[in-house]
N, CA, C and O atoms as a CHARMM CRD file, in Angstrom:
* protein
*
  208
    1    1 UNK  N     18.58500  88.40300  27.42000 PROA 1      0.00000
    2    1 UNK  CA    17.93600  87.23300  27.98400 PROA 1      0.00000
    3    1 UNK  C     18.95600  86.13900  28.27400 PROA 1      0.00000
    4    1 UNK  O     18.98500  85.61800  29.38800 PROA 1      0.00000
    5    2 UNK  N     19.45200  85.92400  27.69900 PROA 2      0.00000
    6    2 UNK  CA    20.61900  84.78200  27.86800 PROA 2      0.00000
    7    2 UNK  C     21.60500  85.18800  28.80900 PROA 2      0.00000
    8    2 UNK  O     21.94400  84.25500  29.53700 PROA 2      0.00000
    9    3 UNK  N     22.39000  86.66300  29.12200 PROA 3      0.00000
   10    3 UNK  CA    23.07800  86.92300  30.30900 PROA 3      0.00000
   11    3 UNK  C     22.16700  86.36300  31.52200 PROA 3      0.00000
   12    3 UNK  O     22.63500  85.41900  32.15900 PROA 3      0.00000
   13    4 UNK  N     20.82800  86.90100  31.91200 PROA 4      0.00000
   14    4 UNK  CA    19.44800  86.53300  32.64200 PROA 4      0.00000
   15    4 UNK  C     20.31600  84.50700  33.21900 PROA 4      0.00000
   16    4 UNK  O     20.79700  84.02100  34.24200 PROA 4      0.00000
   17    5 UNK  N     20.08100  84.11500  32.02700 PROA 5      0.00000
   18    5 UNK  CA    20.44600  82.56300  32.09600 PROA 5      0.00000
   19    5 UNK  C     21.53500  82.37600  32.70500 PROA 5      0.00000
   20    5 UNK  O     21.54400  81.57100  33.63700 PROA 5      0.00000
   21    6 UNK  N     22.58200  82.98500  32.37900 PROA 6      0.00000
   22    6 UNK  CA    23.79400  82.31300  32.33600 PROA 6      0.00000
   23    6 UNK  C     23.73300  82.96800  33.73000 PROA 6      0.00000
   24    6 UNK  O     24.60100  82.34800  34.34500 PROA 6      0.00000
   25    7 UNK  N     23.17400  83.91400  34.61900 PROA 7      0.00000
   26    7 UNK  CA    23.27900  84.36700  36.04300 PROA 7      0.00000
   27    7 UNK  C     22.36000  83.56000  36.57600 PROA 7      0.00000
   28    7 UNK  O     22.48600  83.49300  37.79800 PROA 7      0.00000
   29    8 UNK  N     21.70900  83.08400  36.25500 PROA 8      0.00000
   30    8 UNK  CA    20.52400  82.23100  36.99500 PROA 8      0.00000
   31    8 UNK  C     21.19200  80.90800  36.87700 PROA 8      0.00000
   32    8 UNK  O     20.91000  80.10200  37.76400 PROA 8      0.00000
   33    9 UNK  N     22.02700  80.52900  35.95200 PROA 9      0.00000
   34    9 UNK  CA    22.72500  78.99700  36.27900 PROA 9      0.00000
   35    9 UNK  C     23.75400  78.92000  36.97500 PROA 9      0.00000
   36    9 UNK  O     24.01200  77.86800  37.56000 PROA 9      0.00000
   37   10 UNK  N     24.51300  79.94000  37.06100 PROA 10     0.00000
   38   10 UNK  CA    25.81200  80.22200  37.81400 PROA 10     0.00000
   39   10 UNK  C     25.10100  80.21400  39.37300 PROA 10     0.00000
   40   10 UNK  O     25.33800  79.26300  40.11700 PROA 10     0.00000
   41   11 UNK  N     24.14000  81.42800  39.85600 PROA 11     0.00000
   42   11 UNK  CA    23.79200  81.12700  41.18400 PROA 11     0.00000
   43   11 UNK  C     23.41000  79.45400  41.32500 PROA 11     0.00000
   44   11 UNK  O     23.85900  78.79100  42.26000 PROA 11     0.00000
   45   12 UNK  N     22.82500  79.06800  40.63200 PROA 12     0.00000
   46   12 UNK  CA    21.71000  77.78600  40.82800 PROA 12     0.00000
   47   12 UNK  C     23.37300  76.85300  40.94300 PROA 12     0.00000
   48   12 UNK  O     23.43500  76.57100  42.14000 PROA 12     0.00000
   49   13 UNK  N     24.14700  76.51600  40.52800 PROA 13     0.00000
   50   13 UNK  CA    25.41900  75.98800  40.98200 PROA 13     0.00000
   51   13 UNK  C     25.86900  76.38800  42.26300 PROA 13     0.00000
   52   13 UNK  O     26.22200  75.49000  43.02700 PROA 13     0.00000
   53   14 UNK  N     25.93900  77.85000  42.73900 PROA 14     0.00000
   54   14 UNK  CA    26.96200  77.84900  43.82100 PROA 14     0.00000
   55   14 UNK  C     25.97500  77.35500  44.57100 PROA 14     0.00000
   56   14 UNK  O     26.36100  76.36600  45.19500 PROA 14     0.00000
   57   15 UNK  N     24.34500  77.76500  44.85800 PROA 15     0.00000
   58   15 UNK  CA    23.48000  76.80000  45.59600 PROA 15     0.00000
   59   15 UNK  C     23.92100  75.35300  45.92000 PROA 15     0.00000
   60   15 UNK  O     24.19800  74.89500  47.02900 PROA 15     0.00000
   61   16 UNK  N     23.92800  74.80100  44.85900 PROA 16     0.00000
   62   16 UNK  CA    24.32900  73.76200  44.83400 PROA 16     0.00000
   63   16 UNK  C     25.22700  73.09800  45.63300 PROA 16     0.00000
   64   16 UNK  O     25.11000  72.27000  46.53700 PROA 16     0.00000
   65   17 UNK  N     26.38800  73.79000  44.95800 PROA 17     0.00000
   66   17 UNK  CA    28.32700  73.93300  45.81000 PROA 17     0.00000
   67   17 UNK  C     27.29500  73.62300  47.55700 PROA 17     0.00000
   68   17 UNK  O     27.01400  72.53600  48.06200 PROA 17     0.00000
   69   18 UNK  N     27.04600  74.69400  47.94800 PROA 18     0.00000
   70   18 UNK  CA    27.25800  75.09900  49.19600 PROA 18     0.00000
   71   18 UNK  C     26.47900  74.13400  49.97800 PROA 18     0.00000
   72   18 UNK  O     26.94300  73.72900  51.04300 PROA 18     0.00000
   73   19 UNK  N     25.00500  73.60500  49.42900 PROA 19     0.00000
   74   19 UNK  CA    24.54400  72.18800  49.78000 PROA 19     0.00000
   75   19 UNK  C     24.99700  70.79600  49.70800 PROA 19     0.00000
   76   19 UNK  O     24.67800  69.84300  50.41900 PROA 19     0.00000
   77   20 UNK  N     26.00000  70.87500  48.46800 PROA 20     0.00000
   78   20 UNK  CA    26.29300  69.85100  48.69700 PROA 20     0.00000
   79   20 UNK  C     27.48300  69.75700  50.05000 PROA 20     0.00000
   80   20 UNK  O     27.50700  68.73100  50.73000 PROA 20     0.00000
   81   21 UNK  N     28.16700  70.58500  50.26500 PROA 21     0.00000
   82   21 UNK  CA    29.19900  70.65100  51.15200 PROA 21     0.00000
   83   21 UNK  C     28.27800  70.97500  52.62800 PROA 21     0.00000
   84   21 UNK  O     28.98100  70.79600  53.62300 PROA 21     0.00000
   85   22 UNK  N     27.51000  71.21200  52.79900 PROA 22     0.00000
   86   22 UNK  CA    26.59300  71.59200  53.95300 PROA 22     0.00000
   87   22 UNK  C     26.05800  70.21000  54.10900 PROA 22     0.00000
   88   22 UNK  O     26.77700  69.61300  54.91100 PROA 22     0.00000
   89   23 UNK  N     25.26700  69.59700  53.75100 PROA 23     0.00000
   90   23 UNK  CA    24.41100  68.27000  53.66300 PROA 23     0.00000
   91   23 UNK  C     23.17200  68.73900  54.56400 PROA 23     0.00000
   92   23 UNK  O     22.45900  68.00800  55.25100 PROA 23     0.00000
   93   24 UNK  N     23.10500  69.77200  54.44400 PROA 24     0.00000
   94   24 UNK  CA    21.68500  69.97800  54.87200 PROA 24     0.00000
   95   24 UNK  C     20.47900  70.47400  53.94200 PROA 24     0.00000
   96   24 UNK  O     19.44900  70.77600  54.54500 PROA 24     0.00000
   97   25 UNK  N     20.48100  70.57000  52.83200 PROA 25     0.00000
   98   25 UNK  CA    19.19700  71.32400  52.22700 PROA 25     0.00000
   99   25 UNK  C     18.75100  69.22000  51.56000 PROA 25     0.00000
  100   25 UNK  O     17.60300  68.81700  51.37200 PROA 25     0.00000
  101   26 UNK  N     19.24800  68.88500  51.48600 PROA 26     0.00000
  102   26 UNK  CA    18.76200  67.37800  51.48400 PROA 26     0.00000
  103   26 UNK  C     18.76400  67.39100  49.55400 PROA 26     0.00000
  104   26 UNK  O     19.46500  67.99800  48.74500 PROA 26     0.00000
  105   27 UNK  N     17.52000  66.32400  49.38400 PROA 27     0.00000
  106   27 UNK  CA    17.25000  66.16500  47.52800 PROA 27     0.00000
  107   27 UNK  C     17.50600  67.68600  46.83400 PROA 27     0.00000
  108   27 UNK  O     18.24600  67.83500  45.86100 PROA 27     0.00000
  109   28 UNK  N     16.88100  68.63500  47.39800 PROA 28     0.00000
  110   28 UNK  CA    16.58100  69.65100  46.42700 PROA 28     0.00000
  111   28 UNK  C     18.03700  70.83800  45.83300 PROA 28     0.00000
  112   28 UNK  O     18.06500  71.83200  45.10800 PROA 28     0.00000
  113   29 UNK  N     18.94200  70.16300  46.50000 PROA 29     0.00000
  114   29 UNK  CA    19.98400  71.21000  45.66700 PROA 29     0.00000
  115   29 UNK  C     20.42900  70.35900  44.53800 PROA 29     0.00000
  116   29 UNK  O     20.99300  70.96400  43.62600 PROA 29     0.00000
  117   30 UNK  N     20.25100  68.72000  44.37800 PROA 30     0.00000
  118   30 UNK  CA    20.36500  68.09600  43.11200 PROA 30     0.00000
  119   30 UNK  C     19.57200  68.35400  41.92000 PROA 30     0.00000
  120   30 UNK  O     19.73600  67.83000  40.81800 PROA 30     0.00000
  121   31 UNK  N     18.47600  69.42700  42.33300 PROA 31     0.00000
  122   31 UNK  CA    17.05100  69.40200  41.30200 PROA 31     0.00000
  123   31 UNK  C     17.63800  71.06200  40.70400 PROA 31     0.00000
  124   31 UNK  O     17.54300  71.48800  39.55300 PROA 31     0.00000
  125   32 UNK  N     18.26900  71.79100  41.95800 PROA 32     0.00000
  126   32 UNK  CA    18.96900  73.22600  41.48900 PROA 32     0.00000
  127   32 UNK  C     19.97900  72.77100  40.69300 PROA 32     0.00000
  128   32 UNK  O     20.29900  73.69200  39.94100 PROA 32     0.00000
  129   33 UNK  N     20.50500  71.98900  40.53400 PROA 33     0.00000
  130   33 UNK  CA    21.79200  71.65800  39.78200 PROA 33     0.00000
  131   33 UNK  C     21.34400  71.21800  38.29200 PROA 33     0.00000
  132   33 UNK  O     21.92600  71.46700  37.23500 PROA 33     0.00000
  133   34 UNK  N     20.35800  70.62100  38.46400 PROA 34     0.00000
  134   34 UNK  CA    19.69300  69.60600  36.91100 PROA 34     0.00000
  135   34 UNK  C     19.07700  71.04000  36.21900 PROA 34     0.00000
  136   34 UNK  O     19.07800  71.30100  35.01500 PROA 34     0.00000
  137   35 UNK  N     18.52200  71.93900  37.37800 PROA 35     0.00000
  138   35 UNK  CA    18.29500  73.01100  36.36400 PROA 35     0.00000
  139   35 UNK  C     19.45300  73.95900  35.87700 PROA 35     0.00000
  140   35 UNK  O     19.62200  74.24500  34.69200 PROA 35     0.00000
  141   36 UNK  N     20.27900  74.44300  36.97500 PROA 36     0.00000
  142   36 UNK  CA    21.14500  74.82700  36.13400 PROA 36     0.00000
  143   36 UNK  C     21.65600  74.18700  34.81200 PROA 36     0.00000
  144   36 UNK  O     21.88600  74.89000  33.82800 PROA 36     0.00000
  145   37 UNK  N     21.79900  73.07200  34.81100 PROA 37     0.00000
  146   37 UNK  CA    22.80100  72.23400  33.82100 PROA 37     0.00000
  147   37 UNK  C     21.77900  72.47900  32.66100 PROA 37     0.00000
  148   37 UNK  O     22.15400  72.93600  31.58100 PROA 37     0.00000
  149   38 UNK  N     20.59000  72.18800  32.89600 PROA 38     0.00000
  150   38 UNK  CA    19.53600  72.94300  31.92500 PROA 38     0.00000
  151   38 UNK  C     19.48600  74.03900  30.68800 PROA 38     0.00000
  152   38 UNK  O     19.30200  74.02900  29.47100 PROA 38     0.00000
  153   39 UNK  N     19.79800  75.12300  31.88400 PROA 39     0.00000
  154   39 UNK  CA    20.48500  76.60800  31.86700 PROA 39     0.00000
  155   39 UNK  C     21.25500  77.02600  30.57300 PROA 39     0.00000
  156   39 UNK  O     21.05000  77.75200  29.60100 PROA 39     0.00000
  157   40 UNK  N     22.48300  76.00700  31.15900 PROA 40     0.00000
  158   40 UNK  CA    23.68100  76.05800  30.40200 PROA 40     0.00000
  159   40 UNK  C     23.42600  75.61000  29.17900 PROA 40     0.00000
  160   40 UNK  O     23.72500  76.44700  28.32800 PROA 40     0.00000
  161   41 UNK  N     22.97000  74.57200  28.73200 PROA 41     0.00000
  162   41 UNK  CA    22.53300  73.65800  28.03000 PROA 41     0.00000
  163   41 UNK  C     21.68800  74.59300  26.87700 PROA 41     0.00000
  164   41 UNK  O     22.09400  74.77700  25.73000 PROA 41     0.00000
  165   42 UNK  N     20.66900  75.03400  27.33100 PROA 42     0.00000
  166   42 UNK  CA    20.16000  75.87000  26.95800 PROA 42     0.00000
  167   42 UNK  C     20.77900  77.07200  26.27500 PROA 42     0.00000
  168   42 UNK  O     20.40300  77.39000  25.14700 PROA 42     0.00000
  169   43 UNK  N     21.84600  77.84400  27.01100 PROA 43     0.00000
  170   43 UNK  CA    22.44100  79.05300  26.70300 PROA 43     0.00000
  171   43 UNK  C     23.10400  78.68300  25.83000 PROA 43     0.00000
  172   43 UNK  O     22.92500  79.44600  24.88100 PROA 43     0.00000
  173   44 UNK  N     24.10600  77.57800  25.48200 PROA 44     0.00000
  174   44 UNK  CA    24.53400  76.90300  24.41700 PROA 44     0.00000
  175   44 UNK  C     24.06500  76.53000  23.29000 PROA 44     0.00000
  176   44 UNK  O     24.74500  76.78300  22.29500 PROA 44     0.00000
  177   45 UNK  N     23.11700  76.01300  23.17300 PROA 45     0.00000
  178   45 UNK  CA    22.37900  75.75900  21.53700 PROA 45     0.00000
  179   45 UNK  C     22.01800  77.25600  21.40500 PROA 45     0.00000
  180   45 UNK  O     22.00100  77.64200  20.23600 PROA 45     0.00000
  181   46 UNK  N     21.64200  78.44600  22.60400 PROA 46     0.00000
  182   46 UNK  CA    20.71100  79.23700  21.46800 PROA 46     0.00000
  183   46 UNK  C     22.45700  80.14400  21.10500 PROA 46     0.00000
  184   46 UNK  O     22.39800  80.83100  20.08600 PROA 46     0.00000
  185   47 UNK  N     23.60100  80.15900  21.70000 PROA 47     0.00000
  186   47 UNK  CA    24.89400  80.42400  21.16600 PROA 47     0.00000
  187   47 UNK  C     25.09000  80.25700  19.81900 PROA 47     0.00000
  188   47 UNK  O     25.38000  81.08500  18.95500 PROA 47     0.00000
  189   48 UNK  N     24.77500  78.38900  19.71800 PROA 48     0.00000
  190   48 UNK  CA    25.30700  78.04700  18.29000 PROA 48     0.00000
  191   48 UNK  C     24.38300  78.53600  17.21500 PROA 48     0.00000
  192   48 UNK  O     24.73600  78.90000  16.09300 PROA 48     0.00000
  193   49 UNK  N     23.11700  78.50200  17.70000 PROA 49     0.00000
  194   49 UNK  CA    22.24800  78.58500  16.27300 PROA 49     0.00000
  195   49 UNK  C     21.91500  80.62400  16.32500 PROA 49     0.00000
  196   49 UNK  O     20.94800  81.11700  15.74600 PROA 49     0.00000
  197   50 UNK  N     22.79200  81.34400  17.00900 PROA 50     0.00000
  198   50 UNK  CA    23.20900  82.42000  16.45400 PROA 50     0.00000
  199   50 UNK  C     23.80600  82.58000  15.77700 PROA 50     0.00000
  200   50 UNK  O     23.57900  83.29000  14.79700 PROA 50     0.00000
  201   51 UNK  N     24.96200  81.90500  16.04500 PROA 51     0.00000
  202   51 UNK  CA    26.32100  81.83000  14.95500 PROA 51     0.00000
  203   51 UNK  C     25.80000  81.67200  13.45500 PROA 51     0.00000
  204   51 UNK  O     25.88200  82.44100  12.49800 PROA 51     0.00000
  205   52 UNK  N     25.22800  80.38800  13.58900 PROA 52     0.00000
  206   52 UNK  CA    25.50800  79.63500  12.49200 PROA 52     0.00000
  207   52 UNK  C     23.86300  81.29500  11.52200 PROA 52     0.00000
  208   52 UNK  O     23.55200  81.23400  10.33200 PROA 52     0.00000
């Protein structure tokens, strides 16, 4: 499940990349980005509280 994530935040970035350098998909590649960062965010705590 968490590989799942960490491929779903990585695309949801290059989305991003490529809108922001395009300037055409407008607001919504900032909302792909907040989710990725989400993502990550996400994939990280459930990292640590494996460890620990």
């Amino acid at each position: 499940m968490s590989n799942l994530l960490y491929i779903v935040a990585v695309i949801l970035v290059i989305f991003w990349a490529i809108g922001f350098f395009a300037y055409s998909a407008g607001g919504i590649i900032h909302v792909l980005l907040v989710i990725a960062l989400i993502a990550v965010i996400l994939r990280i705590i459930q990292g640590i509280s494996i460890i620990k």
